[in-house]
N, C-alpha and C positions, 0 to 999 in steps of 0.2 A: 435469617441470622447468618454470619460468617466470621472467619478469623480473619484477622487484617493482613491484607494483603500489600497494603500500597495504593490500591484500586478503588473507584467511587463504582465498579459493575457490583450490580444487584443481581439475584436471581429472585425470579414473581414467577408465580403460578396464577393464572387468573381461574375464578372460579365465576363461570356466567349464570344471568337469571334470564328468563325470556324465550327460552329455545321454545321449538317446537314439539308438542308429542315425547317422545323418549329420544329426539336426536341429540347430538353430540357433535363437538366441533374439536377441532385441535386447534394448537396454536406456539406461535412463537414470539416474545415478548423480549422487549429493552428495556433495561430498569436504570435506575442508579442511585446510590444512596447520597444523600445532600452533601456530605465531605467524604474523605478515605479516613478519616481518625473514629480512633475508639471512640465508644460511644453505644449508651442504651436509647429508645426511643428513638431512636436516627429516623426523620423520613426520607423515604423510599419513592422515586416518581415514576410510572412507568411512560416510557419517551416514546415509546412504539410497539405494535402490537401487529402483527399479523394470522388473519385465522387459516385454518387449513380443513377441507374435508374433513368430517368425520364419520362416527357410525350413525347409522338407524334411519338412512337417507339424509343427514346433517348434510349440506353445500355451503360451503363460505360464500360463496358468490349469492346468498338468498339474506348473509345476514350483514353488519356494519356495526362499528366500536368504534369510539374515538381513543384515544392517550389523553392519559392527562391525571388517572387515576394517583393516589396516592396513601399508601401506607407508612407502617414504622417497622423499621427491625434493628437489631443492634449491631456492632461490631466488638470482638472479642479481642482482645490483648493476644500477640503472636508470642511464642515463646521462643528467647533466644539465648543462647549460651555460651557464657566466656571462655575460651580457654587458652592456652599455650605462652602464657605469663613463665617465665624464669626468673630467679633470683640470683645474683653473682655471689661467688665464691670470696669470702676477704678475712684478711688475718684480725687477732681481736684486737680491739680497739676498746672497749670497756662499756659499748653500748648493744645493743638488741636490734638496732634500725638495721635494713637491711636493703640492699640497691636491687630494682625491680628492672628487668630487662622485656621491653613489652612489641620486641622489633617484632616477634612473631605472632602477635595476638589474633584470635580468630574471634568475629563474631557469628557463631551458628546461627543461621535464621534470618540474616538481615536481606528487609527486600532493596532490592538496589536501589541504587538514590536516595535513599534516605541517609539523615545526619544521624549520624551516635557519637559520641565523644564519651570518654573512659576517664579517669585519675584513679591510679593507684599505689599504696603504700603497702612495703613488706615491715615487718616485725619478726626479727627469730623466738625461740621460744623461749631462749635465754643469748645470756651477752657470754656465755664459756665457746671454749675450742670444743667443735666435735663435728663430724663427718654428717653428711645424710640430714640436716638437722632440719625441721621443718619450719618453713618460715607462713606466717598468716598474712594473708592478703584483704587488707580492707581497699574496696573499691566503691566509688560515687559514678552516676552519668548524669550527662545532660545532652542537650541535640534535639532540634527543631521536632524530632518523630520517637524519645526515646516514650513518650506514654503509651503506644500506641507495644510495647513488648514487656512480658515480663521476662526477667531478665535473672537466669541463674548463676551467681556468681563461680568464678574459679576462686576458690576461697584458701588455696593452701602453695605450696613445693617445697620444695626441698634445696638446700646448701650447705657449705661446708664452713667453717671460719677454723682457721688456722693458728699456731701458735706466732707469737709474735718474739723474733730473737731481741734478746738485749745483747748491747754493746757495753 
């Protein structure tokens, strides 16, 4: 099993039947799991195997495996995290909507190359004048790789809304 990386590498450990006596072999194996996305059951192929000496008089050179073997294992949701959403500052206007500034947004965790796409909307807590005021951020994704992360939202910040002079 692994976290998603982006990558179809598998890691296998083979476990042999057939040796000799109590000898032992090492080895070094190429796997890969049938796609990079999340996924339970995923099969697993392994592409290449090479064995290596091991204990108890084991010689590679006495034994032979082919590739071709195949397992399942899964892949697990990456976890990624939104953050550096701003909301602008504006005088009241008699609503609660609030303008979301998203030029700095960071996604924590994202493997490169992958698509994520973001919308999101601010709300203040109310539609009055007041300093520091905290605005809630409801956010959706989408993007060819977003199932493949769970995704913690930045769910809140802060803005001001100002009084509004009459004339």
């Amino acid at each position: 099993n692994k976290v998603y990386d982006g990558s179809t590498t598998a890691t296998t450990t083979l476990t042999f039947s057939g040796l000799v006596g109590s000898e032992t072999l090492g080895q070094t194996v190429g796997s890969t799991f049938s796609d990079k996305n999340v996924g339970t059951g995923k099969t697993v192929t392994v592409n290449s195997i090479t064995l290596a000496d091991g204990g108890n008089g084991g010689l590679a050179s006495n034994y032979t495996i082919v590739s071709g073997q195949t397992t399942t294992a899964n892949i697990t949701a990456k976890a990624l995290t939104v953050s550096g959403i701003t909301a602008l500052n504006k005088g009241y206007d008699g609503n609660a909507t609030a303008t979301l500034n998203t030029s700095l947004i960071s996604y924590g965790g994202v493997v490169s190359g992958d698509t994520l796409t973001g919308t999101y909307s601010g709300v203040f807590n109310n539609a009055n004048v007041g300093s520091g005021k905290t605005v809630t951020i409801t956010s959706s994704y989408g993007g060819t790789d977003v199932k493949n992360y769970t995704i913690t939202d930045q769910t809140s910040t802060t803005a001001d809304v100002t009084a509004k002079t009459l004339t």
